[in-house]
FIBARO-111655 format. One record per atom (N, C-alpha, C, O): x, y, z; residue in one letter. Coordinates in steps of 0.001 Angstrom, whole numbers, padded with zeros to 6 digits, always signed. Example, Ala and Ser with C-alpha at 12.3 -4.5 7.8 and 13.67 -1.06 7.14 Angstrom:
REM residues 2
+013190-005690+007800A
+012300-004500+007800A
+013200-003300+007800A
+014236-003319+008465A
+012850-002250+007080S
+013670-001060+007140S
+012900+000030+007870S
+013409+001138+008039S
REM end
This chain:
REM residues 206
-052373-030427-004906X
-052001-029838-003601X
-051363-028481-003849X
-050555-028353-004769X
-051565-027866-003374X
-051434-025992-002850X
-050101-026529-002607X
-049624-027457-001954X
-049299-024784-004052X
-047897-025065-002714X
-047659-024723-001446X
-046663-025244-000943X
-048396-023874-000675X
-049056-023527+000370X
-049072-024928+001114X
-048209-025176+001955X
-049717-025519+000906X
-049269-026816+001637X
-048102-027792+001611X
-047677-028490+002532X
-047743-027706+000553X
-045998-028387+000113X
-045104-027803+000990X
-044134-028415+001435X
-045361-026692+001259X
-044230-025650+001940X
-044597-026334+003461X
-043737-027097+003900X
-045454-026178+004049X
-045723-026818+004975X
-045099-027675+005726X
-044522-027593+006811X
-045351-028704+004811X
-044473-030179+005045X
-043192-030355+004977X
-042605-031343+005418X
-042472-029020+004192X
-041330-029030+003876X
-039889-028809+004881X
-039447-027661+004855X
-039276-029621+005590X
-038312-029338+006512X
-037618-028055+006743X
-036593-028101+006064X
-037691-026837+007429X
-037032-025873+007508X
-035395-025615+007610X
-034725-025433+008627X
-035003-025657+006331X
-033357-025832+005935X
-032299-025459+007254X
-032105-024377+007807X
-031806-026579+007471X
-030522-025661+008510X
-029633-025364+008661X
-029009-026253+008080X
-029013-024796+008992X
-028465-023196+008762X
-027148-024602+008561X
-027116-025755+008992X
-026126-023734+007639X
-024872-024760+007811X
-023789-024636+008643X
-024248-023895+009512X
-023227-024752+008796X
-021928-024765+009828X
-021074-023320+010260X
-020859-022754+011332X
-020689-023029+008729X
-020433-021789+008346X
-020903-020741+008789X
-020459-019758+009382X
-021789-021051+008452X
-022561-019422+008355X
-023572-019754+010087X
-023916-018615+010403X
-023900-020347+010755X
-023564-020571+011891X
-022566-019792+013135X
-022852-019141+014140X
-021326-020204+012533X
-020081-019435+012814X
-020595-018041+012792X
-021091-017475+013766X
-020429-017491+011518X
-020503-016396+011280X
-021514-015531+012300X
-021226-014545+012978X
-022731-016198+012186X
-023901-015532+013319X
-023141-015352+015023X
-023207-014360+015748X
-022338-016872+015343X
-021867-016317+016488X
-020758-015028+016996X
-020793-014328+018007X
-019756-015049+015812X
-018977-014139+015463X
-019907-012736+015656X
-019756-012031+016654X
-020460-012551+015054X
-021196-011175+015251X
-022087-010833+015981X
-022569-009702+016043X
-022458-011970+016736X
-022779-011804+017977X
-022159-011332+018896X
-022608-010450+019628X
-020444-012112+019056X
-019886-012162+019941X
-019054-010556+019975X
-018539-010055+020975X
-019107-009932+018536X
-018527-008539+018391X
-019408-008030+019146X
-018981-007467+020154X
-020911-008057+018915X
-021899-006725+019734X
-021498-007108+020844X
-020635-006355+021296X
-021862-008343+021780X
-021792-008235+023316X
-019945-007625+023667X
-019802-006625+024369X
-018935-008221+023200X
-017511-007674+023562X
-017306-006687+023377X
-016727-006087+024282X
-017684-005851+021987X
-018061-004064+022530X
-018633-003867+023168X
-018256-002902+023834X
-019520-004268+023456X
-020264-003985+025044X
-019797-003776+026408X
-019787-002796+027152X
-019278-005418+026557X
-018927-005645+027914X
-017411-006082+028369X
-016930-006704+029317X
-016908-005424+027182X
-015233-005770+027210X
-015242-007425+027498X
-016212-008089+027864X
-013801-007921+027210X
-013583-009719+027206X
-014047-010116+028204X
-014828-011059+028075X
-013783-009585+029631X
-013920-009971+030699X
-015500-009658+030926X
-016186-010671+030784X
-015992-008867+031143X
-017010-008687+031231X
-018216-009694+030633X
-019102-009995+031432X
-018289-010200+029345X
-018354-010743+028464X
-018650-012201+028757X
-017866-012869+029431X
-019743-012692+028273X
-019893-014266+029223X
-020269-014859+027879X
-021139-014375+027154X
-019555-015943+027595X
-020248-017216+026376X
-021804-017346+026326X
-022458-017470+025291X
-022459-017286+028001X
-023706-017305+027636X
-024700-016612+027506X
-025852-017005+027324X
-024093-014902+027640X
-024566-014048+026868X
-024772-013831+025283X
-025739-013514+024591X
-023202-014197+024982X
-023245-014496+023403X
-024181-015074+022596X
-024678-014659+021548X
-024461-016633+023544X
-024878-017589+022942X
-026638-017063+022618X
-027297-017063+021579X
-027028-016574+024287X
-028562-015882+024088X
-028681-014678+022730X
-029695-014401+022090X
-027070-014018+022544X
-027408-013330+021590X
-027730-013937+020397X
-028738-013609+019772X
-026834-014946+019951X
-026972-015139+018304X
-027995-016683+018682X
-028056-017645+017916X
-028633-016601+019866X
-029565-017552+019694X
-029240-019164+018971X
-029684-019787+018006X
-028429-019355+019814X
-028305-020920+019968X
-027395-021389+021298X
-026963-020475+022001X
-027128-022572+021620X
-027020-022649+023320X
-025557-022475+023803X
-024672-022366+022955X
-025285-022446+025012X
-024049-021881+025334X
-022929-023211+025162X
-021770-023045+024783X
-023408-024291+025449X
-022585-025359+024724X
-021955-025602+023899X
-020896-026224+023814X
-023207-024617+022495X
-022771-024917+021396X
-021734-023927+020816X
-021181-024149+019739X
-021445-022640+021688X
-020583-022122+021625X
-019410-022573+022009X
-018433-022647+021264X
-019430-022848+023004X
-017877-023532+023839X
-017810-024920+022813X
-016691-025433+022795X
-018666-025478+022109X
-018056-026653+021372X
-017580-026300+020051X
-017060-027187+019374X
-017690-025090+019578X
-017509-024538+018031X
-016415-024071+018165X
-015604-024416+017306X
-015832-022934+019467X
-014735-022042+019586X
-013350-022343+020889X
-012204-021925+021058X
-014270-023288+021583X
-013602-024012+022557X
-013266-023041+023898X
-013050-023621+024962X
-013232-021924+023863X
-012471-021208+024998X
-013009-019482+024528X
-012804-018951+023436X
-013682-018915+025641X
-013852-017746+025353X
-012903-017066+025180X
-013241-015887+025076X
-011305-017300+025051X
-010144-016392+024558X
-009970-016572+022969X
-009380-015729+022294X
-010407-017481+022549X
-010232-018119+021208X
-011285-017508+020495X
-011028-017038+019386X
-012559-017431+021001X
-013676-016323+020454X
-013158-015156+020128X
-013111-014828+018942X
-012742-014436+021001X
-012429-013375+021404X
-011032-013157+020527X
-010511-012087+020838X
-010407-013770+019676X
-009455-013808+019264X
-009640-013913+017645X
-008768-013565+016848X
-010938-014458+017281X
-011183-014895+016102X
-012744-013656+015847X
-013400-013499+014818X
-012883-013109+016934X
-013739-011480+016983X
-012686-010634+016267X
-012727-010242+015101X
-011423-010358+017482X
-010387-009499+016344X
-010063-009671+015293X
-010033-008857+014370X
-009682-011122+015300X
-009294-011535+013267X
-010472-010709+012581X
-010332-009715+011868X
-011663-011333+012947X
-012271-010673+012209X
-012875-009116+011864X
-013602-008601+011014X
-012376-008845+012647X
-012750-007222+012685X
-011695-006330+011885X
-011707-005188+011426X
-010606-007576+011939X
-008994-006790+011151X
-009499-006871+009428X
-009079-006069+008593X
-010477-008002+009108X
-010656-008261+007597X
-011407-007424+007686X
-011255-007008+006537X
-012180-006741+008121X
-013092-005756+007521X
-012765-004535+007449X
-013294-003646+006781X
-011745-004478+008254X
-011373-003261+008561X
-010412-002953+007266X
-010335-001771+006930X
-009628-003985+006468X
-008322-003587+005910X
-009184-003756+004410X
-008865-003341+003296X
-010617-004674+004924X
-010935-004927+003145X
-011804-003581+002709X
-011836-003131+001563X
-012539-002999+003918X
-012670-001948+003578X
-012053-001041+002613X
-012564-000653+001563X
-010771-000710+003131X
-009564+000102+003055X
-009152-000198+001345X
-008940+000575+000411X
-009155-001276+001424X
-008506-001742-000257X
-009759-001512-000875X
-009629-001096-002026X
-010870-001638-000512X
-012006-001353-001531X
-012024+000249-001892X
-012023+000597-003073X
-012035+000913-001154X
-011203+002587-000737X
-010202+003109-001630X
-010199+004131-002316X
-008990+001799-001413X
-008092+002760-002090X
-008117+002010-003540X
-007097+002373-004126X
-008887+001087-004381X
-009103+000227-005384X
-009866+001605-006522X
-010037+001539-007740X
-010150+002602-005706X
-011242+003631-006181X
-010186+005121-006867X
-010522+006166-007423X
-008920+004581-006503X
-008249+006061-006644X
-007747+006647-005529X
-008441+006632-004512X
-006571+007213-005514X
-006037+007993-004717X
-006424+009518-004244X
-005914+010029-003246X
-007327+010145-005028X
-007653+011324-004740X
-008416+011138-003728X
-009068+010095-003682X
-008543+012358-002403X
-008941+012245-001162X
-008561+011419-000375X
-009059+011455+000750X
-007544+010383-000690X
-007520+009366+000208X
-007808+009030+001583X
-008263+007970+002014X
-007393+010356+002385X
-007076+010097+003791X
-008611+009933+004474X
-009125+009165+005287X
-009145+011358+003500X
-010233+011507+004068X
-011442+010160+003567X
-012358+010076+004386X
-011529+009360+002630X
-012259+008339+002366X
-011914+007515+002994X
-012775+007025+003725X
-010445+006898+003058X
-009943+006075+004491X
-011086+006250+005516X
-011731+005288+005934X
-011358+007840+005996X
-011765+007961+007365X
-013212+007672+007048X
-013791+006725+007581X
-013688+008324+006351X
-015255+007945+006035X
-015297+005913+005766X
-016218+005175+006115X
-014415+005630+005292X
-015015+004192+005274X
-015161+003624+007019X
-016185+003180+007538X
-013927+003790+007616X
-013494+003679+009224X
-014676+004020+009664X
-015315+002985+009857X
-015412+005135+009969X
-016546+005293+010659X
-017744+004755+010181X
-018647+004646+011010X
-018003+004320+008801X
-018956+003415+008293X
-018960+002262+008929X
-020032+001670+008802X
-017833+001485+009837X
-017780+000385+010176X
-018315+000304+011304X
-018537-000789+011825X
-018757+002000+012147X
-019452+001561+013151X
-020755+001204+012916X
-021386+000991+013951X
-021550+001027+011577X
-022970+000611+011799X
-022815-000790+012299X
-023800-001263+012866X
-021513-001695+012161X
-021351-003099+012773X
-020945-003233+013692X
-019775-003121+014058X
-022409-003667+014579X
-022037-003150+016233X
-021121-003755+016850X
-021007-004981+016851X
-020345-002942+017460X
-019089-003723+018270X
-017745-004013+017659X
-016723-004371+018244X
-017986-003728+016000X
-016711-004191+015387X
-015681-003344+016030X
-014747-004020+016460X
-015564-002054+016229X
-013823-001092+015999X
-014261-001160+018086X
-013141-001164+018598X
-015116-001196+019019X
-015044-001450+019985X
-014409-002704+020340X
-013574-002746+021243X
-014797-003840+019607X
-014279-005022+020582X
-012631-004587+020169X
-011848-004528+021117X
-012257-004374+019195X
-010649-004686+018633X
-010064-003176+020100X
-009077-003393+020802X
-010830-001941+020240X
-010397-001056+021180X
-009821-002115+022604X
-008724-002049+023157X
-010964-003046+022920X
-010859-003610+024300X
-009840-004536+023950X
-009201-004948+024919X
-009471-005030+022709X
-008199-005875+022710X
-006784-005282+023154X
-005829-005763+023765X
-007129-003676+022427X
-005688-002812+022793X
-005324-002669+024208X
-004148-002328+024342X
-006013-002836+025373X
-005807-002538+026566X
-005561-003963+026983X
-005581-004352+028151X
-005371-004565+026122X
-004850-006221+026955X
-003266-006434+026309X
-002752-007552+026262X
-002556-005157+025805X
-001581-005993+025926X
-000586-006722+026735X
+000337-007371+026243X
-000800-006594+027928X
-000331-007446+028474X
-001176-008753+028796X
-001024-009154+029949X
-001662-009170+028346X
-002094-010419+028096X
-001512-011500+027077X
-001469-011219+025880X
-001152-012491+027452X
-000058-013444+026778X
-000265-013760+025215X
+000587-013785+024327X
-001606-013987+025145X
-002751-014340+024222X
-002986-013207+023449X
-002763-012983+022260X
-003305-012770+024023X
-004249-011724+022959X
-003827-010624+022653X
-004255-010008+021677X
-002423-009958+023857X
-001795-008950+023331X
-001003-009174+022603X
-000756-008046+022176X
+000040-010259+021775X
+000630-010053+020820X
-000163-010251+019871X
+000353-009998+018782X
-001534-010708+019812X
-002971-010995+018370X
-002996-009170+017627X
-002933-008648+016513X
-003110-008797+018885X
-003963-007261+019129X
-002669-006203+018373X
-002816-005522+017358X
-001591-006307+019100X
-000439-005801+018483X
-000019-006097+017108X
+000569-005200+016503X
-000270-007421+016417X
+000215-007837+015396X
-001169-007339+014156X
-001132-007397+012927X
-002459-006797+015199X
-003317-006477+014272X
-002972-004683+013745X
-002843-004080+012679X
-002938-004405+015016X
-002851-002796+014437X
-001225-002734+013902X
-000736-001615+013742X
-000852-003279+013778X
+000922-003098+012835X
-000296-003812+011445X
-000017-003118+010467X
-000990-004433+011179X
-001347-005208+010102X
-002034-003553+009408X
-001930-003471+008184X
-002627-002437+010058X
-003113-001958+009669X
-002231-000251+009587X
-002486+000828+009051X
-001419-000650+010211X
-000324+000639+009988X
+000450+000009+008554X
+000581+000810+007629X
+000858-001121+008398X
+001608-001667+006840X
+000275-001546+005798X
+000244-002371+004885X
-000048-001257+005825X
-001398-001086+005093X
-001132+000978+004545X
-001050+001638+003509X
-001104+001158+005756X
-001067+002537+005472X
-000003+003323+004707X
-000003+004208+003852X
+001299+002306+005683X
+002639+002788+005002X
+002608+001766+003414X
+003010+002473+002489X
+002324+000677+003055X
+002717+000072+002161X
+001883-000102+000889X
+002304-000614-000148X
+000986+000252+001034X
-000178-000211+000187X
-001013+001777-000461X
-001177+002141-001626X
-001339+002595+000870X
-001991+003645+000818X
-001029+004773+000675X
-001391+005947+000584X
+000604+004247+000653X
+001435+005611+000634X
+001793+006409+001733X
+002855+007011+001575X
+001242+006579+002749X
+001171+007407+003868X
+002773+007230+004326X
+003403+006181+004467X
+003278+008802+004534X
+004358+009118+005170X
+003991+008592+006844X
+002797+008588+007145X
+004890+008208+007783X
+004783+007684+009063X
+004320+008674+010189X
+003847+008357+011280X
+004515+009746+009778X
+003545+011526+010433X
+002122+010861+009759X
+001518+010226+010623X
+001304+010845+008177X
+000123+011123+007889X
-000115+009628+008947X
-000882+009753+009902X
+000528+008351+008726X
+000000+007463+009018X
-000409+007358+010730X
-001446+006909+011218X
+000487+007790+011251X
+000220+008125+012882X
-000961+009237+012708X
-001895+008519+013064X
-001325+009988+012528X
-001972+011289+012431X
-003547+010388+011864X
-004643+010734+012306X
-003406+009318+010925X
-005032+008903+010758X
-005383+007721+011973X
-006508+007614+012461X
-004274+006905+012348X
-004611+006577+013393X
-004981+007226+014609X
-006025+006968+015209X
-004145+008056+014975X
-004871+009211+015639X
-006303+009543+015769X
-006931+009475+016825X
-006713+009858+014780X
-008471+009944+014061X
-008788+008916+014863X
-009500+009078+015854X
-008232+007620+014474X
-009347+006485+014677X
-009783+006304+015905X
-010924+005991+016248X
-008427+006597+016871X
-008662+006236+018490X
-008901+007109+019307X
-008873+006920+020523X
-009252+008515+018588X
-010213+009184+018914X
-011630+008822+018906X
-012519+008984+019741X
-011607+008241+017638X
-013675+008268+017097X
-013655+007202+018170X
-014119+007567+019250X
-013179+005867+018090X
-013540+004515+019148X
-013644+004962+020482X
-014571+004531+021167X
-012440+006146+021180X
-013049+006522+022134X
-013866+007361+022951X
-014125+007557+024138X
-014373+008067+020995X
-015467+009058+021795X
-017119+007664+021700X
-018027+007624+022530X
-017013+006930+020705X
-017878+006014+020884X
-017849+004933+022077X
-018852+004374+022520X
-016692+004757+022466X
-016690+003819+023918X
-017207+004822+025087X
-017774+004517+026136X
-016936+005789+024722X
-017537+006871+026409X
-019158+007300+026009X
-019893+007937+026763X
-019504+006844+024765X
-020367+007640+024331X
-021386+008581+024367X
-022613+008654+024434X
-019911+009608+024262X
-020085+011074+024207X
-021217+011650+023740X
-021650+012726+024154X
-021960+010668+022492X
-023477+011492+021617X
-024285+011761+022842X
-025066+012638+023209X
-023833+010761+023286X
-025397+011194+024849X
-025217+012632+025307X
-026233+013210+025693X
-024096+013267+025316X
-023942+014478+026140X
-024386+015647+024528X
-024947+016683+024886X
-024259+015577+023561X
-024213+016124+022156X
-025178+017363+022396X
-024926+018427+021830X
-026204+017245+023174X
-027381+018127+023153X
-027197+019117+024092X
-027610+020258+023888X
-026338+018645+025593X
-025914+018964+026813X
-025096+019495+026843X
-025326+020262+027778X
-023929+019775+026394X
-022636+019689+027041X
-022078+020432+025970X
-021891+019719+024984X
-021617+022083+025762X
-021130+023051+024653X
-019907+022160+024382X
-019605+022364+023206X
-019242+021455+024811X
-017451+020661+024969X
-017585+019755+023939X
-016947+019621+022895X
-018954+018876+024622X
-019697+017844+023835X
-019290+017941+022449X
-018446+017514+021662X
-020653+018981+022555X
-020619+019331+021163X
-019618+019763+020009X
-019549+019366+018846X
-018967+020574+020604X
-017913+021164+019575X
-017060+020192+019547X
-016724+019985+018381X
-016396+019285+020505X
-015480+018118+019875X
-016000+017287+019110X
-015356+017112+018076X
-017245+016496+019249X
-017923+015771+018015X
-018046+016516+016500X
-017917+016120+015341X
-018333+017682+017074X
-018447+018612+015409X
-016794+018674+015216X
-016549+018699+014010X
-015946+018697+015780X
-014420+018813+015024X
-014408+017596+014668X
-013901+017426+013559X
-014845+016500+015287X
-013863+014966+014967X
-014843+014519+013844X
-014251+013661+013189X
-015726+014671+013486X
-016781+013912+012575X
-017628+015172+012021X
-018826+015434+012134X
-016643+015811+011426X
-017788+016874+010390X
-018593+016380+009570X
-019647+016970+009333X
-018315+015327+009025X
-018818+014732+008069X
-019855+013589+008123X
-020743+013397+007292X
-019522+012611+009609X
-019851+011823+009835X
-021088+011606+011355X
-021667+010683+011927X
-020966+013163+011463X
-021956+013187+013046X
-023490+012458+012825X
-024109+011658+013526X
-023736+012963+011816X
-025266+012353+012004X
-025083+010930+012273X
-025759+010686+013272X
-024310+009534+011735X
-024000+008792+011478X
-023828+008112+013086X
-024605+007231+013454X
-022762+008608+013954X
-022616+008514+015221X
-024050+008923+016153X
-024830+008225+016802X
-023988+010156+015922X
-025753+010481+017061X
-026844+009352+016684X
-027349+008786+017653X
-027249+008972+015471X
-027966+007599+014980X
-027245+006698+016032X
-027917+006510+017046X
-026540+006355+016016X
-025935+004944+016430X
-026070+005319+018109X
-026463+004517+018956X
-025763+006347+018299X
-025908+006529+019749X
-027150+006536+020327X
-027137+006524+021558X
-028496+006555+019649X
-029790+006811+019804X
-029942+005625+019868X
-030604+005268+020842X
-029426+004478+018903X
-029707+002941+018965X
-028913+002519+020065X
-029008+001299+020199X
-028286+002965+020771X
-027459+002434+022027X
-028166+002589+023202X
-028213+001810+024155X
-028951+004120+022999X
-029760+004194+023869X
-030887+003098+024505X
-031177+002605+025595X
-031305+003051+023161X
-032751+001769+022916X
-032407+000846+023550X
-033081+000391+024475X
-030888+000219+023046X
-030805-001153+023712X
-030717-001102+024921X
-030926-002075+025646X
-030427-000081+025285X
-029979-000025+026746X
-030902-000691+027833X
-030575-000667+029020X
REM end
C-alpha cells in the first residue's frame, strides 16, 4: 500500500488544548484592535480563529477575561522583545528599543488592543490589569534598560504616538495630506515603509 493511501486513512491530528488557546488569543488581539472591547463580540472572535463561539466562552469564560489574558499577552511580547534587544548590547539602545516596538505591529492588533485597554481605566477590571501593565513596562525601562525617568517618558512618548498614528490610520492620508506626510516621515524615519505595508493590508481587509 502507497503511503499515499496510509495517509489517507490516517486521522487528522488535533490540535491540542494549548495551542488551541493560543489560536484564540490571536485571534482575539486582531478583532480587539479592531473593534475595541466593547465593540468586540466572542462571536466574531470565534469566526475568526475558526472554532465555535461556545467554545470560546467555555475556554475563557467571560469576554473580560479574554480581553484580559489579550493584554497579558501582548505585555510578554512586548517586554520579551525588549530583553531580546537589550541581551544584544547597549549601544543604540533607545533607538533598537523603538525599532523592535514597531516590529510588533506586523502582529495584528497586538500594541492596538493593549492602546484600547489604556482608555478603560476606569474600569474595575481591566483598568488596574492595564495600569499595572504599562508600569510593568516603564520598570523595564527604568530597571533593567537604564533609562533616566525624562529618556523613559520621552520613549514612551514614541510609542503612543506610533499606536495612535496606527489607530487613526494616518498611512491612508500618506499620499494626500503634506501634514500626513511629514509627521509619519518624523515619527518613523526608519520604520515608514513597515507601517504604509501594514496600512495597505488594513486596507484589503477592510
Amino acid at each position: 500500500m502507497s503511503n499515499a493511501a496510509v495517509s489517507e486513512h490516517q486521522p487528522i491530528p488535533r490540535m491540542k488544548s494549548e495551542d488551541r488557546r493560543e489560536l484564540i488569543l490571536e485571534a482575539a488581539t486582531g478583532v480587539f484592535g479592531q473593534y475595541g472591547y466593547y465593540g468586540a463580540t466572542t462571536d466574531q472572535i470565534a469566526r475568526a480563529a475558526g472554532v465555535s463561539q461556545p467554545y470560546v466562552v467555555r475556554m475563557f469564560g467571560t469576554k473580560e477575561r479574554l480581553f484580559i489574558e489579550v493584554i497579558e499577552r501582548a505585555l510578554v511580547f512586548i517586554l520579551r522583545s525588549f530583553r531580546a534587544v537589550l541581551a544584544e548590547g547597549d549601544q543604540d539602545l533607545r533607538a533598537r528599543l523603538g525599532s523592535a516596538y514597531v516590529e510588533l505591529l506586523r502582529q495584528r492588533g497586538l500594541l492596538l488592543s493593549l492602546m484600547h485597554s489604556f482608555v478603560l481605566g476606569g474600569d474595575p477590571v481591566i483598568g488596574p490589569r492595564a495600569r499595572q501593565g504599562f508600569l510593568e513596562v516603564y520598570a523595564f525601562l527604568r530597571d533593567e534598560a537604564g533609562f533616566g525617568p525624562d529618556d523613559a517618558n520621552r520613549f514612551l512618548e514614541g510609542g503612543m504616538l506610533l499606536n495612535t498614528l496606527v489607530g487613526l490610520r494616518m498611512s491612508d492620508e500618506f499620499e494626500t495630506s503634506d501634514a500626513a506626510n511629514e509627521m509619519l516621515c518624523a515619527a518613523l524615519p526608519q520604520k515608514l515603509d513597515l507601517l504604509l505595508e501594514l496600512g495597505k493590508s488594513q486596507q484589503a481587509d477592510a
